[in-house]
VOPAGU-2260 file (C-alpha; in pm, 1 decimal, decimal comma):
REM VOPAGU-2260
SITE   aa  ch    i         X         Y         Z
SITE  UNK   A    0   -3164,7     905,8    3309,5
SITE  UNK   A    1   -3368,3     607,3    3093,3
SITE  UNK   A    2   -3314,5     277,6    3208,1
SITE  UNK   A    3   -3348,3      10,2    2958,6
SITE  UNK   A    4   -3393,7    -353,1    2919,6
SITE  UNK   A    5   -3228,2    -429,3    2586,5
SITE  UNK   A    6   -3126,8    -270,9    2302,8
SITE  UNK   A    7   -3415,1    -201,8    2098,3
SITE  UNK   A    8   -3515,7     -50,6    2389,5
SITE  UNK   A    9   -3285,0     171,0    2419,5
SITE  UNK   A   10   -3260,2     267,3    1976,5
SITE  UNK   A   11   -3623,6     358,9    2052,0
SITE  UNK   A   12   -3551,6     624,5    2357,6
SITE  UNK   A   13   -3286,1     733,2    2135,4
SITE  UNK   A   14   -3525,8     786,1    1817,6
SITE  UNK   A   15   -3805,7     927,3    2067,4
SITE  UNK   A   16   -3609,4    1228,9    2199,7
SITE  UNK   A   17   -3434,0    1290,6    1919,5
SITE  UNK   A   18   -3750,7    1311,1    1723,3
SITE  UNK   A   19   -3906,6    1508,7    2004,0
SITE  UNK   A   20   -3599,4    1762,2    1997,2
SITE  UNK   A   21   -3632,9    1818,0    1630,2
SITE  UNK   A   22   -4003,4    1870,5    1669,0
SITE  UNK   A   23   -3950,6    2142,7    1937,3
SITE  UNK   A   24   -3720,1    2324,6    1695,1
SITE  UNK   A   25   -3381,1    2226,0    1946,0
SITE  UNK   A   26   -3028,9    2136,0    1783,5
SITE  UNK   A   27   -3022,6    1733,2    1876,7
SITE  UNK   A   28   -2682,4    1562,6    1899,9
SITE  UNK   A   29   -2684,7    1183,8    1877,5
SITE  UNK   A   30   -2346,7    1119,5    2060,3
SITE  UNK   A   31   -2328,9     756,7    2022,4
SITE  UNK   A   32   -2020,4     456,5    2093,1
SITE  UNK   A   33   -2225,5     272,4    1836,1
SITE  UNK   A   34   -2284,4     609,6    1578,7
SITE  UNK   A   35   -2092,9     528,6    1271,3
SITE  UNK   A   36   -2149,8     119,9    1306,5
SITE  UNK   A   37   -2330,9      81,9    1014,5
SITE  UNK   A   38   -2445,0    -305,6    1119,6
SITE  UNK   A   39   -2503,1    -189,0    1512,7
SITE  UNK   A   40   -2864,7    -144,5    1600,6
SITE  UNK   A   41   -2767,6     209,8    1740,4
SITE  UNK   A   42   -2526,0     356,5    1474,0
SITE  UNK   A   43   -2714,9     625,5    1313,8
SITE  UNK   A   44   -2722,7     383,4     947,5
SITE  UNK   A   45   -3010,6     208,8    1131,6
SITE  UNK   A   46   -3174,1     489,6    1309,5
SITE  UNK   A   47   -3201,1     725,5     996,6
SITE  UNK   A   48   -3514,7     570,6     855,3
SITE  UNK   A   49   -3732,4     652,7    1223,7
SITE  UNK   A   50   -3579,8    1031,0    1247,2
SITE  UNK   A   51   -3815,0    1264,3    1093,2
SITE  UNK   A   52   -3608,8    1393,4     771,2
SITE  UNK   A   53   -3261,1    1269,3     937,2
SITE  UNK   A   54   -3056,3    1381,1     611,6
SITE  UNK   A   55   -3205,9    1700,5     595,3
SITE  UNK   A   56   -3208,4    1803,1     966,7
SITE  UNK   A   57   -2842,8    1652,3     900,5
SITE  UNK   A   58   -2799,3    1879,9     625,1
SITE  UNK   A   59   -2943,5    2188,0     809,0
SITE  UNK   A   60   -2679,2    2125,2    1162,2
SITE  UNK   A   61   -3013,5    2067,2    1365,9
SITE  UNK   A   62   -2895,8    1708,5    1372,4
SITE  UNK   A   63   -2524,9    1651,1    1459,0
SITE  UNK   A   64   -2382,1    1271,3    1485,5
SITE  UNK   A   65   -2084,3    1218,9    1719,7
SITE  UNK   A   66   -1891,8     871,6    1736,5
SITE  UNK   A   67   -1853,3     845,0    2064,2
SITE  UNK   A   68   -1626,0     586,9    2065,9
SITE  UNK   A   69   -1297,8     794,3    2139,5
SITE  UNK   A   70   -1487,8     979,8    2416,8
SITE  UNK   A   71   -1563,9     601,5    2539,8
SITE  UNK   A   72   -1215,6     480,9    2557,1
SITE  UNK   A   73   -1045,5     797,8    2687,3
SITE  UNK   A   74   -1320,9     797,2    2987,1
SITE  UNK   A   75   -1224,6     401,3    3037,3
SITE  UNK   A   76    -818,3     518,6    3050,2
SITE  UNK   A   77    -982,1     778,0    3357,9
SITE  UNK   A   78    -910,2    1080,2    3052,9
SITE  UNK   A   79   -1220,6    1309,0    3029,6
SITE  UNK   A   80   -1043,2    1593,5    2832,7
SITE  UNK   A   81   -1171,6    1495,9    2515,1
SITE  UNK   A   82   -1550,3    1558,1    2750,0
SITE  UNK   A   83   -1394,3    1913,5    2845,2
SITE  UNK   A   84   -1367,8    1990,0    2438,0
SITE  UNK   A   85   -1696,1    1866,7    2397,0
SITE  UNK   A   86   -1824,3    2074,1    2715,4
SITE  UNK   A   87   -1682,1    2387,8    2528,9
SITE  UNK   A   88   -1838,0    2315,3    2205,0
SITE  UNK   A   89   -2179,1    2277,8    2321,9
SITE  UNK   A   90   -2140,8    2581,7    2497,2
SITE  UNK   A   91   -2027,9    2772,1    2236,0
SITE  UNK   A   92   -2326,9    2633,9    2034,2
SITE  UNK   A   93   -2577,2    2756,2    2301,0
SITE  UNK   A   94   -2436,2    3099,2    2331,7
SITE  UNK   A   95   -2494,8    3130,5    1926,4
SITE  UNK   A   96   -2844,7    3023,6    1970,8
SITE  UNK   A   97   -2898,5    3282,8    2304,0
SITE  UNK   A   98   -2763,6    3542,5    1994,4
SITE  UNK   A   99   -2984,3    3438,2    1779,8
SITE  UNK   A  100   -3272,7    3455,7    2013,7
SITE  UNK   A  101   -3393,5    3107,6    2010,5
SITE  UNK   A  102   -3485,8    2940,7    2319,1
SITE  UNK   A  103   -3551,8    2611,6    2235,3
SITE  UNK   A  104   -3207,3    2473,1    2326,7
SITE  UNK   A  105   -2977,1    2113,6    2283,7
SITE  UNK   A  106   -3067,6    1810,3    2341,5
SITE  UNK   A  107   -2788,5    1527,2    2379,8
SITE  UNK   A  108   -2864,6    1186,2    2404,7
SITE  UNK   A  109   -2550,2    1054,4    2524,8
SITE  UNK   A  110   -2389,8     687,6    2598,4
SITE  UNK   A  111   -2009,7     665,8    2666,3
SITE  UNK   A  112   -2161,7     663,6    3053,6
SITE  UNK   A  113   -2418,5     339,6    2963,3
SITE  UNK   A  114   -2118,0     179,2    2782,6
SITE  UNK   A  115   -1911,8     168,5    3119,5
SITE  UNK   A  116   -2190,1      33,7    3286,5
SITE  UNK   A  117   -2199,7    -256,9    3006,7
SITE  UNK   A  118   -1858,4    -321,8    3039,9
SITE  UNK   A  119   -1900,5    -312,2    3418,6
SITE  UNK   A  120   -1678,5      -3,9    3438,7
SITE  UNK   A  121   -1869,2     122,9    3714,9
SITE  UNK   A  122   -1663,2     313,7    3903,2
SITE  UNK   A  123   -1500,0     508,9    3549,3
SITE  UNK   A  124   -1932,6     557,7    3462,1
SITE  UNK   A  125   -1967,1     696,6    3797,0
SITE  UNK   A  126   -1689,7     977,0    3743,8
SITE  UNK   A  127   -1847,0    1017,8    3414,3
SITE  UNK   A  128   -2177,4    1099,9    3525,0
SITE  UNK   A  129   -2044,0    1302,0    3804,6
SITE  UNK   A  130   -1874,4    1517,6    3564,2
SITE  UNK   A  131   -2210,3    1550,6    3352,2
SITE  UNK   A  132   -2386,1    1614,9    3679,5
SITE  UNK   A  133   -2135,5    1895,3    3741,4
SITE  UNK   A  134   -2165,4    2045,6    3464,9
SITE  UNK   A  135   -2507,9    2035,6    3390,5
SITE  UNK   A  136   -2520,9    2260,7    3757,8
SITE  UNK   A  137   -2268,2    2520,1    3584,3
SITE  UNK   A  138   -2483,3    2532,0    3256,2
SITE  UNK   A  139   -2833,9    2586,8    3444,6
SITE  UNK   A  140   -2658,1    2879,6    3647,0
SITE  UNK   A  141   -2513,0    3052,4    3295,6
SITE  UNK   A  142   -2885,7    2982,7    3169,8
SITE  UNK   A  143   -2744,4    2741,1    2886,8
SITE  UNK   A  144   -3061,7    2530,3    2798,8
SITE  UNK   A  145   -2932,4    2194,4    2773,4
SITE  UNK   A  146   -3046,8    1847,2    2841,5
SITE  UNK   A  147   -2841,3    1555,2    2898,1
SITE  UNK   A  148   -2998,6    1238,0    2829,6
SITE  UNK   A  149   -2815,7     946,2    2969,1
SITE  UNK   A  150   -2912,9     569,3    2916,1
SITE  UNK   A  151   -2812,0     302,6    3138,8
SITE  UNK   A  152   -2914,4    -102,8    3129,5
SITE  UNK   A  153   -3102,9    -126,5    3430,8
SITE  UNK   A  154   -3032,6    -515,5    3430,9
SITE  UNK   A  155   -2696,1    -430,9    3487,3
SITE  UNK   A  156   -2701,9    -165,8    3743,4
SITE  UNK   A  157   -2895,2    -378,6    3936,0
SITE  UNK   A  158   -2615,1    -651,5    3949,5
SITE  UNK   A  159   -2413,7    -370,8    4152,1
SITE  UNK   A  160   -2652,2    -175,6    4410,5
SITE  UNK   A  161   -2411,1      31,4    4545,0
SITE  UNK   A  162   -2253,1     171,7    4194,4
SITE  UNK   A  163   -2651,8     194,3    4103,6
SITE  UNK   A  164   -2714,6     453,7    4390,8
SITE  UNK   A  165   -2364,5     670,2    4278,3
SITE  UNK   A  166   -2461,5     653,1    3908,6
SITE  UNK   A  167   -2823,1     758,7    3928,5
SITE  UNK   A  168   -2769,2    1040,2    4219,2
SITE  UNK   A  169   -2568,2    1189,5    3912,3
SITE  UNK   A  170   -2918,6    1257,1    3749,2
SITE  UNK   A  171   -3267,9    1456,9    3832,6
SITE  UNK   A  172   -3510,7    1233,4    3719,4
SITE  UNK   A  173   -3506,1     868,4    3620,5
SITE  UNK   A  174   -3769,4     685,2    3376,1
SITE  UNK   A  175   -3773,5     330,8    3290,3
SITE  UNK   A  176   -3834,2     191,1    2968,7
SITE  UNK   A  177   -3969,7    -129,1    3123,6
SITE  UNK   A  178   -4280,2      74,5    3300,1
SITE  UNK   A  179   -4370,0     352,0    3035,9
SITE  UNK   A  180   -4417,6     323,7    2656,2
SITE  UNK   A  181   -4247,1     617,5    2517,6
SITE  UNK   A  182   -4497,0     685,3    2267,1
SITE  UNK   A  183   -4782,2     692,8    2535,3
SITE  UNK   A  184   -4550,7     835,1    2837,7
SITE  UNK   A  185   -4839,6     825,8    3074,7
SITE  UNK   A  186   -5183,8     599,3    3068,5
SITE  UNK   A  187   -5454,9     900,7    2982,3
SITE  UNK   A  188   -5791,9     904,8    3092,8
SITE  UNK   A  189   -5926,1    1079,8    2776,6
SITE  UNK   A  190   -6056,4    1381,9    2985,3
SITE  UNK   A  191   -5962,9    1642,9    3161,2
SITE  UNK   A  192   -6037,8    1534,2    3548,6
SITE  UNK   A  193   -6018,7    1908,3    3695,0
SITE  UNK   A  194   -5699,9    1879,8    3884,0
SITE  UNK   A  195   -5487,7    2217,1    3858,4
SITE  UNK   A  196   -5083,9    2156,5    3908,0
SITE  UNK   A  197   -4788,3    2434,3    3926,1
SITE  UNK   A  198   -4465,9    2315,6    3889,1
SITE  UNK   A  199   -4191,1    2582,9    3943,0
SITE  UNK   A  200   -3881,6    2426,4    3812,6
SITE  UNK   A  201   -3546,2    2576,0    3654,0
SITE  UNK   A  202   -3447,7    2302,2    3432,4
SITE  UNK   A  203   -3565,4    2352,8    3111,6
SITE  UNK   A  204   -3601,6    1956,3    3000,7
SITE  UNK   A  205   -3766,1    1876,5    3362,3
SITE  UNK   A  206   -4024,7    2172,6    3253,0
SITE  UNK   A  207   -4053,4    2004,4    2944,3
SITE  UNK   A  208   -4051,9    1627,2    3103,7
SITE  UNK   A  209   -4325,5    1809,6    3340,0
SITE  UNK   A  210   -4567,4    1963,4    3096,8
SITE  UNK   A  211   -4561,4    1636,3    2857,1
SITE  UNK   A  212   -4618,5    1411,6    3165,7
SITE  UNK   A  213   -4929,2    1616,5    3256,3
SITE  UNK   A  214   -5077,9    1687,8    2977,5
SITE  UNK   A  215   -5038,1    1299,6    2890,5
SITE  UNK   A  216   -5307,4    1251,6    3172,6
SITE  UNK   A  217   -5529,3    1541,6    3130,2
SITE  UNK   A  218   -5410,2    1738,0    3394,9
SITE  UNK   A  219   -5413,4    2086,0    3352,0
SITE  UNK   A  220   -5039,3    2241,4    3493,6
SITE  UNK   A  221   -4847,2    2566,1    3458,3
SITE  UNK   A  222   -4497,3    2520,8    3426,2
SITE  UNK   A  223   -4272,9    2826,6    3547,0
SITE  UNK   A  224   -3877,8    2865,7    3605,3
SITE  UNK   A  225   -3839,1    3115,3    3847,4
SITE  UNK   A  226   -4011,6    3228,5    4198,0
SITE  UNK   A  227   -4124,3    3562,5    4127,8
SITE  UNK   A  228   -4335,2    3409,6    3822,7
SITE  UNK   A  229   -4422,9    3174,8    4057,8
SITE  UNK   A  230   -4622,1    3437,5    4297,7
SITE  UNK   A  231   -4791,5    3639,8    4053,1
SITE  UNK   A  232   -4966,8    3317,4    3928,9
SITE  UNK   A  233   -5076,0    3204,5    4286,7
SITE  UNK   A  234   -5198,8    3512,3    4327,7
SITE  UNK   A  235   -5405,8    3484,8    4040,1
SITE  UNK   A  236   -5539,6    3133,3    4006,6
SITE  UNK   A  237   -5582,4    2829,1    4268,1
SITE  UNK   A  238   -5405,4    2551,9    4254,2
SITE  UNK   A  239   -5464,2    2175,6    4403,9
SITE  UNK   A  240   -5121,0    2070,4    4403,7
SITE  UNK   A  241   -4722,2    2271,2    4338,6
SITE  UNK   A  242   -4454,3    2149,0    4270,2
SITE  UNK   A  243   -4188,4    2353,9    4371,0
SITE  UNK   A  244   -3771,0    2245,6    4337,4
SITE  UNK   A  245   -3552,7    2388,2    4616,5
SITE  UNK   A  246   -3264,9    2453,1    4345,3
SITE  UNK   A  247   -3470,6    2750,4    4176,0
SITE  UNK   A  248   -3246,4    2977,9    3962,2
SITE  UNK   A  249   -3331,0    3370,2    4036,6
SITE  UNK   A  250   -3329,7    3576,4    4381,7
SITE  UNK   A  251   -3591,2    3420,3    4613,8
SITE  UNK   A  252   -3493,9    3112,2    4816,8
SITE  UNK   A  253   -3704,5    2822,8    4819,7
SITE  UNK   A  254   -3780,7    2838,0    5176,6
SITE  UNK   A  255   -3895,0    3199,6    5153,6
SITE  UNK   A  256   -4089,5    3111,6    4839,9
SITE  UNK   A  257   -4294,2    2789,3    5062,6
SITE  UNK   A  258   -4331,8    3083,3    5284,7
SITE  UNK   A  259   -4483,0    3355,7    5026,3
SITE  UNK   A  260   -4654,7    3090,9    4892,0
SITE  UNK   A  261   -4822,7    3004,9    5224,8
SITE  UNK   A  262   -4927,0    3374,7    5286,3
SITE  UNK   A  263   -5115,2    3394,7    4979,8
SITE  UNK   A  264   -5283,7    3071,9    5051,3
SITE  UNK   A  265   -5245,4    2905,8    5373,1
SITE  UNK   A  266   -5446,6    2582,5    5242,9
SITE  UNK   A  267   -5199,4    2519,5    4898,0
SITE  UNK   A  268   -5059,4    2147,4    4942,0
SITE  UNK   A  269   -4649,7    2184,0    4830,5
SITE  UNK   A  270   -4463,9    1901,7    4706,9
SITE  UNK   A  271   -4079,7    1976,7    4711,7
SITE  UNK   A  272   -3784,4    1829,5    4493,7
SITE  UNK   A  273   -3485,9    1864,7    4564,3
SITE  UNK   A  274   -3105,8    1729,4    4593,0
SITE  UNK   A  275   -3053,4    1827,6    4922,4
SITE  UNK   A  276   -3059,9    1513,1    5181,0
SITE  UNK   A  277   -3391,0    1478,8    5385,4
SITE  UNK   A  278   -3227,0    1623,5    5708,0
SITE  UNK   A  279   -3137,5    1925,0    5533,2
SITE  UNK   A  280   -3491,6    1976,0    5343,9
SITE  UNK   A  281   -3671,2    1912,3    5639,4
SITE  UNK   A  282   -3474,0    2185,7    5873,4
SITE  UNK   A  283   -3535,7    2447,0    5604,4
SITE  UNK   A  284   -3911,4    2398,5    5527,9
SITE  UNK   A  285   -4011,3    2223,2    5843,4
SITE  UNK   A  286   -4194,3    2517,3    6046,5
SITE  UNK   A  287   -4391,5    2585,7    5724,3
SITE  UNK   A  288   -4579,0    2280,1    5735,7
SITE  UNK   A  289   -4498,2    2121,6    5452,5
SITE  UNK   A  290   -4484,4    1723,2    5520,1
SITE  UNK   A  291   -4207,6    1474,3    5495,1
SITE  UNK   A  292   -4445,5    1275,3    5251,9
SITE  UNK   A  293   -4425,4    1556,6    5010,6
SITE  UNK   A  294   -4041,5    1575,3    4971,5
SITE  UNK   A  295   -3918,7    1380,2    4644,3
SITE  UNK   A  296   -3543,0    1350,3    4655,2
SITE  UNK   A  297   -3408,4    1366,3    4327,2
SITE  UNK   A  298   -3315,8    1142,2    4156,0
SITE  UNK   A  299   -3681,5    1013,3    4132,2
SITE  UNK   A  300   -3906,5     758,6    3917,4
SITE  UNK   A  301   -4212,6     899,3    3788,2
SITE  UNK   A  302   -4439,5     667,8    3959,3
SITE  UNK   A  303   -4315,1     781,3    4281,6
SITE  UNK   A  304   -4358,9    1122,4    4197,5
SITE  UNK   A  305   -4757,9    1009,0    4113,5
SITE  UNK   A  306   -4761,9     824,5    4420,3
SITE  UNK   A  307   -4657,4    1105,8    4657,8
SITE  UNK   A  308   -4928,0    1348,7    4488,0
SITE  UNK   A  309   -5196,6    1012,6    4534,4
SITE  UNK   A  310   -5074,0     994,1    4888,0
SITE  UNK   A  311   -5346,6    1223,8    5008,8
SITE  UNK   A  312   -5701,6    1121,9    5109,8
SITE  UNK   A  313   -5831,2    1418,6    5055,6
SITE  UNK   A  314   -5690,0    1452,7    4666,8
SITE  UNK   A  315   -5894,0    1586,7    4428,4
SITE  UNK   A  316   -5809,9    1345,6    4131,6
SITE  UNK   A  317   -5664,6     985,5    4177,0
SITE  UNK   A  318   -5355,7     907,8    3940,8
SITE  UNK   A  319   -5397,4     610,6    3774,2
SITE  UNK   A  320   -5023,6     389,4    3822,4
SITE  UNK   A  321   -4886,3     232,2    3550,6
């Protein structure tokens, strides 16, 4: 989820991951209300000339431009078939590229969901994202690799805190515009300060969010899926800090993995996400030591995710907050 200020805030997100997707070799869909408005900031007119080779990746169907303006007004009427036909069709387009052997993926960057909000919908944006949240849950179990990006004008979620909380429990992670510089995701120290992160996480845009976010501030991390992957590296290599999601797809549970994990080495500091409530985290991983300080329910902000892993005293590298 990106929360924005305005709207050149938000064409710039849109340009950013779109760009980022093409780079990574991924089929990006720009599924826009604003698409085919040639004199709106967001229709794709304007955004053409900041996509790397937009006519040709066009050309080649690694671009695809939806209007999302029907999609828009059926969700506003409480209709989400024409979603359901779009649900099919992306999955249809992931199975081709399983066939084909690619794993790089789709990235969406998606608005019908932000245009509620402006129109201070928010009840119709919070079925909306509910739905996306749903499904993004059935495509992760099938293994379909792709990521949903969602924008929403923070301003305006703010002017209703209780449709705020709904709408962004619908999402994993949540980065705001106002605090990072998309270009520069993280403030980097220029050298590597020593610290050594696993993250074990099934989503494959979080793994990619992860890596980037990292490597932004020269720390070194290991990003796996699954669990099993997860214990042949800890058996190899020390870590200071990992990451671990309670939602991992595969055969181990997460609470048998803390407590694998723990065998090998008794000393590793684990810092769970998850989007279980804190009771229910805390029953399953509580007589394996892990501490209510290192629990990050998702959805969470990035700084709070460097301010949990700054939280101890006895750290070995201090996170600079932006």
């Amino acid at each position: 989820m990106l929360l924005y200020g305005d709207e050149e805030n938000r064409a710039e997100a849109a340009v950013y991951w779109i760009n980022q997707g093409l780079e990574e070799g991924q089929l990006c869909i720009y599924a826009s209300v604003h698409a085919l408005d040639q004199s709106h900031m967001l229709g794709i007119a304007r955004l053409s000339a900041k996509i790397k080779n937009c006519q040709e990746n066009i050309n080649n169907k690694n671009l695809q431009i939806i209007n999302f303006k029907p999609y828009f007004e059926s969700a506003l009427s409480g209709n989400l078939l024409l979603f359901e036909d779009l649900k099919t069709n992306l999955e249809n387009m992931a199975y081709d590229l399983m066939m084909q052997g690619r794993k790089e993926g789709i990235t969406v960057f998606a608005d019908a969901a932000c245009c509620l909000c402006e129109s201070k919908s928010f009840e119709k944006s919070e079925i909306l994202e509910k739905w996306w949240k749903d499904v993004h849950d059935e495509w992760l179990r099938n293994n379909y690799h792709i990521t949903v990006i969602c924008p929403h004008p923070e301003l305006i979620l703010k002017s209703k805190l209780d449709s705020k909380s709904k709408i962004t429990d619908s999402h994993d992670l949540m980065i705001d515009l106002n605090e990072y510089d998309l270009h520069h995701l993280v403030t980097s120290s220029g050298q590597d300060n020593g610290t050594q992160i696993l993250v074990v996480e099934s989503d494959p845009d979080l793994m990619i969010l992860y890596a980037e976010f990292f490597a932004k501030r020269n720390v070194t991390a290991v990003v796996t899926p699954e669990g099993n992957e997860c214990l042949s590296i800890v058996k190899e290599k020390d870590f200071d800090i990992t990451i671990l999601d309670t939602h991992l797809c595969g055969t181990i549970k997460a609470s048998d993995l803390v407590k694998e994990i723990y065998q090998i080495n008794p000393n590793q500091r684990i810092v769970l996400t998850t989007t279980n409530p804190i009771y229910r985290t805390s029953i399953g991983i509580k007589s394996f030591g892990v501490s209510r300080k290192d629990v990050l329910i998702k959805p969470f902000r990035l700084s709070n995710l460097i301010k949990v892993i700054d939280s101890k005293p006895d750290s070995s590298t201090s996170f600079e907050q932006n």
